[in-house]
C-alpha positions as CSV (number, residue, x, y, z in Angstrom):
1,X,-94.2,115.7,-73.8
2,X,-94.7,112.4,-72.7
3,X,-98.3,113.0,-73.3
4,X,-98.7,114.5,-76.4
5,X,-96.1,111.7,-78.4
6,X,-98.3,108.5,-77.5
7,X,-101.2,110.7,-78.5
8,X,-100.1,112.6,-81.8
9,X,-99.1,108.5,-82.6
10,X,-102.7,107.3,-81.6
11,X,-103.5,109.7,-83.9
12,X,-101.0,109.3,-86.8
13,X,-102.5,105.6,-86.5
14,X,-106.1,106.2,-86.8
15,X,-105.5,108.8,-89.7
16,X,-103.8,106.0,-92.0
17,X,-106.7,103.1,-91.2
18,X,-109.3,105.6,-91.2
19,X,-111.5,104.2,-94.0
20,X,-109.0,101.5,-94.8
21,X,-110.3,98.4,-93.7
22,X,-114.3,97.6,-93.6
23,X,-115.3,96.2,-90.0
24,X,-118.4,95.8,-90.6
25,X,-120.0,96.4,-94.0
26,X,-122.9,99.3,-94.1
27,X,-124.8,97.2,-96.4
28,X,-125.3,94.4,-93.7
29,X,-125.7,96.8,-91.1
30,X,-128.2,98.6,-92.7
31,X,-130.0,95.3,-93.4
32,X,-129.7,93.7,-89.8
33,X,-131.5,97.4,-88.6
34,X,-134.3,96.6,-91.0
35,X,-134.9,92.6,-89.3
36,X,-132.8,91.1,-91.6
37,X,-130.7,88.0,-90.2
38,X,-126.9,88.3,-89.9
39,X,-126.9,85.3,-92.2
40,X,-129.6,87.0,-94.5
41,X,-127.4,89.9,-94.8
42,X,-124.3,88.2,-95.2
43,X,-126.3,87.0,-98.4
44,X,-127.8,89.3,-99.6
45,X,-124.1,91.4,-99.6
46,X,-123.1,88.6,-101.8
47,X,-125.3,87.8,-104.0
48,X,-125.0,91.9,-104.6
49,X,-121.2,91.3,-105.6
50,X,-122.0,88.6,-107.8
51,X,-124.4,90.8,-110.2
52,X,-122.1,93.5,-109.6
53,X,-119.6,91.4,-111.4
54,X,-122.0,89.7,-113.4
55,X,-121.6,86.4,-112.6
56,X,-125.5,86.5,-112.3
57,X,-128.4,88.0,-112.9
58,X,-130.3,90.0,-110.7
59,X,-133.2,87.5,-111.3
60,X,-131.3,84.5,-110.1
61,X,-130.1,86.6,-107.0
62,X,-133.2,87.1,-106.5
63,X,-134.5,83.4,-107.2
64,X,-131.8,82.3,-105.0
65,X,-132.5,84.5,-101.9
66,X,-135.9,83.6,-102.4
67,X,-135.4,79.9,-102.7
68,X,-132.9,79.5,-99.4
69,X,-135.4,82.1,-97.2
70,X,-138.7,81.3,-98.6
71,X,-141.3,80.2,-95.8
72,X,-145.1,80.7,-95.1
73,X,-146.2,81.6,-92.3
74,X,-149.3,80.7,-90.5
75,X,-151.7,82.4,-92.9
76,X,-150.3,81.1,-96.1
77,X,-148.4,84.2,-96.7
78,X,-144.6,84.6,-98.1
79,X,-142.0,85.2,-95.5
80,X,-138.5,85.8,-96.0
């Protein structure tokens, strides 16, 4: 017994944040697996909100990632 209550309340605990509360969005990690930057990511997530709730368009999302990332590299190429 004084095994199973700590445990069946471990449980009981998980079971109501389970799904609850985002540690660490799937969207950035899913981006930070492909190369992406953590600060790259944390843009991208929210420029994604913003034409979500159209505040923007996906064009100036896109202009404005573009604008803030926007580099050449060494053979005059576009890197982001």
């Amino acid at each position: 017994m004084q095994i199973l209550a700590p445990l069946i309340i471990v449980l009981a605990l998980s079971a109501s944040l389970y799904k609850t509360i985002d540690v660490w969005p799937k969207t950035q990690y899913d981006l930070q697996k492909i190369g992406a930057t953590p600060q790259q990511a944390t843009d991208v997530v929210e420029l994604r909100g913003m034409v979500e709730k159209r505040q923007i368009t996906p064009q100036q999302a896109e202009g404005a990632f573009k604008q803030k990332y926007q580099a050449q590299n060494e053979h005059g190429e576009l890197v982001y």
